[in-house]
SEPA-26971 format. One record per residue (C-alpha): x, y negated, z negated; residue number from 1. Coordinates in Angstrom, 1 decimal, decimal comma, padded with zeros to 4 digits. Layout:
# SEPA-26971
{{X Y Z} NUM} ...
This chain:
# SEPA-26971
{{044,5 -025,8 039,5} 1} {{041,1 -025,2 037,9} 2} {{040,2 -022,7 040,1} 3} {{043,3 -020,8 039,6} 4} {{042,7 -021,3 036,1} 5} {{038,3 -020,3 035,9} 6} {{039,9 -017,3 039,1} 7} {{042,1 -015,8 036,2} 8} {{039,3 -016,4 033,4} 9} {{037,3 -014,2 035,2} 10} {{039,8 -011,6 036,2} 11} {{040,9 -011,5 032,7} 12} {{037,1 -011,0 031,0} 13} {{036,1 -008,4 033,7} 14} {{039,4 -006,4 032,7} 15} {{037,9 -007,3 028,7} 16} {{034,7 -005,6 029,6} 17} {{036,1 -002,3 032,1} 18} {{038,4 -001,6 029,0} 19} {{035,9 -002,2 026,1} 20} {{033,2 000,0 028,6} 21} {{036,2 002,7 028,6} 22} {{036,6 002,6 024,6} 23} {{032,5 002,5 024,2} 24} {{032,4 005,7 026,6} 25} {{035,0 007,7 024,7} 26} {{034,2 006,6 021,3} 27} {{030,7 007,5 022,1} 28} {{031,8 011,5 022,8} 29} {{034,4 011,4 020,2} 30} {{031,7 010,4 017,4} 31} {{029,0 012,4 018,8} 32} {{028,8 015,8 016,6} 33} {{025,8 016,9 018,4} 34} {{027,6 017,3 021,7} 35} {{028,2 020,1 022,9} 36} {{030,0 022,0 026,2} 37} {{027,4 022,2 027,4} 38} {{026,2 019,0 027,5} 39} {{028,9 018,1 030,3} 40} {{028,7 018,5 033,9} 41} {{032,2 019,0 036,2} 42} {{032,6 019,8 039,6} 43} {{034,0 023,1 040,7} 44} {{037,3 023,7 043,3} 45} {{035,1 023,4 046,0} 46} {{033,5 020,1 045,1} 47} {{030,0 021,4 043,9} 48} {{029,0 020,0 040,6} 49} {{028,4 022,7 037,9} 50} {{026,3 022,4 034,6} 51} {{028,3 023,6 031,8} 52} {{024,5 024,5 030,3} 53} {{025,0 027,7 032,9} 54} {{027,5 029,0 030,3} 55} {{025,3 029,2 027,3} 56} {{026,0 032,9 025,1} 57} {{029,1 032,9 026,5} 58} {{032,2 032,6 025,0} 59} {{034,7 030,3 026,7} 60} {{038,0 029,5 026,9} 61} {{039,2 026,1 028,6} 62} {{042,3 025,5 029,8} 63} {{044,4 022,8 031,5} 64} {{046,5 024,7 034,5} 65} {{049,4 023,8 036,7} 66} {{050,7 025,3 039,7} 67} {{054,1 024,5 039,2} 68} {{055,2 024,9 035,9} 69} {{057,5 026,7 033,7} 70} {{053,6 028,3 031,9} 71} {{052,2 028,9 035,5} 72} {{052,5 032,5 035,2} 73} {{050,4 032,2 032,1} 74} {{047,3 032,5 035,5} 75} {{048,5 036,5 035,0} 76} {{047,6 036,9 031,3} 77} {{044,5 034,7 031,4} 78} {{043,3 036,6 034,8} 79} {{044,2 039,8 032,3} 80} {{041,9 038,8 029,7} 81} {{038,8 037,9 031,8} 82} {{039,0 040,8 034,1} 83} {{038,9 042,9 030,0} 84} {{036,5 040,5 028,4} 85} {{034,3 039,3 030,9} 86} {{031,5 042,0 030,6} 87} {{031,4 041,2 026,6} 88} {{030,6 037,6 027,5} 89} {{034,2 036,1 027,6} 90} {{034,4 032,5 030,5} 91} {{037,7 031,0 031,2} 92} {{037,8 027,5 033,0} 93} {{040,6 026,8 035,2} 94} {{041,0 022,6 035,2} 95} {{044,2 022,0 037,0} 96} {{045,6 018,6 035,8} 97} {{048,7 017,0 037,7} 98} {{049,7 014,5 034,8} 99} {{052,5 016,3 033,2} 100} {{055,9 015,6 035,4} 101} {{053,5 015,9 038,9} 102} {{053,4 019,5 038,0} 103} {{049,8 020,3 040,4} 104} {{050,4 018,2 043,6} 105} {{048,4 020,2 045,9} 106} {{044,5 019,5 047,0} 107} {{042,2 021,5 045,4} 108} {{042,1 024,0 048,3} 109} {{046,0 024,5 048,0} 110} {{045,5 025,1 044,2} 111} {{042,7 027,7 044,5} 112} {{044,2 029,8 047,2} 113} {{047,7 029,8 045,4} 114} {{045,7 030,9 042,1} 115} {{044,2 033,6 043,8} 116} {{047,6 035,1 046,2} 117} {{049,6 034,5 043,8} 118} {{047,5 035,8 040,2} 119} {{044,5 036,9 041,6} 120} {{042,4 034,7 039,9} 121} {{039,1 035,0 040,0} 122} {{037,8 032,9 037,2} 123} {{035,9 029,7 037,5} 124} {{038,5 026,9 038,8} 125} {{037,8 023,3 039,0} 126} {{038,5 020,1 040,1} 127} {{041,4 019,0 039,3} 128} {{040,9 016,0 036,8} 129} {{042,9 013,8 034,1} 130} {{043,1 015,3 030,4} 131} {{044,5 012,0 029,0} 132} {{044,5 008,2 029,7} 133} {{041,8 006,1 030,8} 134} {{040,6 008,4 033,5} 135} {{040,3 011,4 031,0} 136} {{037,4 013,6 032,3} 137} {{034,6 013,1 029,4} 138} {{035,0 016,9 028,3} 139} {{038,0 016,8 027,5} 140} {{037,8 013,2 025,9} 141} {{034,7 015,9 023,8} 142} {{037,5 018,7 023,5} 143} {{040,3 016,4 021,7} 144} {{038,0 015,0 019,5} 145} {{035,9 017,7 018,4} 146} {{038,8 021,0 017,6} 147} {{039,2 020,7 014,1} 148} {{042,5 021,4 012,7} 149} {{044,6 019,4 014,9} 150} {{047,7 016,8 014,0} 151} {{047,6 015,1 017,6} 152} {{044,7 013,8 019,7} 153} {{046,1 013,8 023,5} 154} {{046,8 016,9 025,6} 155} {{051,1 017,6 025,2} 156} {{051,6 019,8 028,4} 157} {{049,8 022,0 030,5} 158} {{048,5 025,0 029,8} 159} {{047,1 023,7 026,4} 160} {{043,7 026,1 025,9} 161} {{040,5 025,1 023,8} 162} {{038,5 027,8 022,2} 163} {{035,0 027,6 022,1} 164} {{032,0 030,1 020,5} 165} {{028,8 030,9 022,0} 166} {{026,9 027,8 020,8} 167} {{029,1 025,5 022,8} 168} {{031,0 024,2 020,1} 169} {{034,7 024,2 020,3} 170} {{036,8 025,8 017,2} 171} {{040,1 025,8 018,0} 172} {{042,8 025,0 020,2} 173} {{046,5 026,1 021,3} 174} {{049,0 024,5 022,7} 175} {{050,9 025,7 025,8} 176} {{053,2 028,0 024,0} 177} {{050,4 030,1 023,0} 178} {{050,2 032,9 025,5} 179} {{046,6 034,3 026,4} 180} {{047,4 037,8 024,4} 181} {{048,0 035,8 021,3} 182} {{044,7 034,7 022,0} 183} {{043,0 037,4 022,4} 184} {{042,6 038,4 018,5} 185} {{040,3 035,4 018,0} 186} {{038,3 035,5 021,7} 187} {{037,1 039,1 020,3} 188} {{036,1 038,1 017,1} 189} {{033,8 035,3 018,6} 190} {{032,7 038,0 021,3} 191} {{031,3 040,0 018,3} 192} {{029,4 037,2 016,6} 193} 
């Protein structure tokens, strides 16, 4: 009976420390103002970690993709605004994300090559990673808590794309219903800057 007892003691105060390690991780990046984008590292599609620092100049936009959902063909209007803007200095980031109603099942290789048949896209993809929870990639744990101007803290659906300006810093964000041409008034202005 005691060592049931000291067994679920210590269960119980590892669990205590993984979730106060979790809280100290995110609280750290969500109180952090000298972050920046570029201070993260992700791993692409294929597996091979990439330094957001490779980025810097460039204007980005990040968004949270699906393969199978209602704003999929969203991939068409994004591709369109890269292929228009990418000379000027414009970056999208693909992160496909399969929390919202399993909406990204595939492997990584699935996703890319039904991107690129299906939308031709050929800007930067990446593994596919949580946007909310516990396991919430650390950029996006930066993104939600650094966009000013924003009533809710978690991701609501896929899609959802976070503007950021040359200096890494990320000034605003749109939810899923925002299509990438309704976008595209505010990537040019911070293309001019």
């Amino acid at each position: 009976m005691k060592l049931t007892i000291l067994i679920s003691a210590l269960i119980l105060g590892g669990l205590l420390t993984l979730s106060y390690a979790i809280y100290l991780r995110k609280n750290k990046i969500a109180r952090n103002p000298n972050l920046k984008v570029y201070d993260f590292s992700v791993n692409d599609i294929k597996g091979n970690k990439v330094h957001l620092s490779q980025y810097k100049g460039n204007v980005l936009l990040i968004v949270n993709t699906a393969s199978k959902c209602g704003f999929t063909p969203q991939f068409e209007g994004l591709q369109k605004l890269y292929d228009q803007h990418k000379d000027k200095g414009l970056v999208i980031l693909g992160f496909p994300c399969n929390q919202f109603m399993n909406q990204d099942p595939g492997t990584n290789s699935e996703i890319a090559e039904f991107c690129q048949l299906n939308y031709g896209v050929s800007f930067p993809m990446f593994d596919k990673i949580d946007v909310n929870g516990d396991k919430a990639h650390p950029l996006y744990e930066y993104l939600k808590s650094n966009t000013r101007n924003e009533n809710y803290r978690n991701i609501k659906w896929n899609f959802t794309k976070f503007l950021i300006n040359k200096n890494g810093k990320s000034v605003k964000r749109y939810g899923s219903m925002a299509k990438p041409k309704k976008i595209e008034k505010d990537i040019l202005q911070l293309l001019k800057k």
